[in-house]
Steps between C-alpha positions, in 0.01 A plus 500: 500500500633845418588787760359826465824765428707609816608758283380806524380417833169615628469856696222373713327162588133442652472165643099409593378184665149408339280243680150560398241432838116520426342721766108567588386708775163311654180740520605490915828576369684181580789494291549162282862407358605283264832448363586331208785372562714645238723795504785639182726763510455789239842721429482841342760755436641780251815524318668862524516706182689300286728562159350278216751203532419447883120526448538287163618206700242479764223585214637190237486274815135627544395407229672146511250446756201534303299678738380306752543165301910467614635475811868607644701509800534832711737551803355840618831706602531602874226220640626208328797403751460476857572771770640228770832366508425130302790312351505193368187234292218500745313209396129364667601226802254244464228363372080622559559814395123486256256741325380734736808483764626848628830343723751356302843365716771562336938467533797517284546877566657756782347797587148653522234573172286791613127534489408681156711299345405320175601144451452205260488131472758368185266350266163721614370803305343633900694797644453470876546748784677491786247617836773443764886509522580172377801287644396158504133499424335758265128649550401544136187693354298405257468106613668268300398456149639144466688273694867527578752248511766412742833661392358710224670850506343821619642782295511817714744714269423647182116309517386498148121591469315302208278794345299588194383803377208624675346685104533379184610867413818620509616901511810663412454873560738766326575816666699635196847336585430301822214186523298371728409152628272415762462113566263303718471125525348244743691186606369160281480230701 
């Protein structure tokens, strides 16, 4: 799978968790939730002014992507490495970790991940965060998507977000010399 350009880089990055809940207020105003189980992350952000070779990079990769129809890797600069003091492979320490888990024990590294940290299972498409400082056990959000093996590796640097396009249209604005790209995708899982 391709990786969106690191170069230019992006001047500013919105990262939203979306997990749609049905809600209905009763006529004695009870409040009734229901969730449905699901959540995605969407990523937006804008490109600086850029000279035509910068902006016709990032635009040609646009449109390799077919709107909506391809998907591509994107490491989203400045929240896509943790902000504890991890070294080493963390992998997942034994086995039950299933669909719909939140607690995942986990070795093979030193240090502390921080909450707000964004990790991923090798071999899943599901970015995860971190709700807790994570040493030898991790407090994820959203619950597990599928099940995780014993040993499989938790990738906590440079966590590559599987994203499409979130419009079929794409726009390259001109501002006489400089251009403008504004990009928003959500994470296809």
């Amino acid at each position: 799978m391709a990786q969106w350009p690191i170069s230019p880089e992006l001047s500013d990055i919105k990262i939203t968790s979306f997990a749609p809940t049905a809600v209905s207020v009763t006529q004695s105003l009870n409040r009734q939730v229901r969730s449905r189980g699901v959540q995605r992350w969407r990523l937006a952000g804008s490109y600086p002014p850029l000279l035509r070779d910068d902006a016709a990079v990032v635009y040609a990769f646009m449109m390799t992507l077919q709107g909506r129809f391809g998907t591509c890797t994107f490491i989203p600069d400045g929240v896509g490495s943790t902000r504890g003091t991890a070294s080493g492979t963390a992998n997942v320490n034994g086995s039950g970790h299933n669909t719909g888990g939140t607690t995942i024990a986990c070795d093979g590294f030193s240090g502390t991940l921080k909450a707000g940290d964004f990790i991923k299972f090798n071999g899943h498409d599901k970015v995860y965060m971190l709700t807790a400082d994570a040493t030898t056990s991790m407090e994820i959000q959203p619950p597990l998507l599928n099940d995780v093996a014993d040993d499989e590796v938790i990738i906590y640097n440079d966590v590559p977000f599987t994203v499409a396009l979130m419009s079929d249209t794409s726009e390259l604005s001109l501002d006489v010399i400089l251009y403008g790209i504004d990009v928003s995708f959500v994470e296809a899982v």
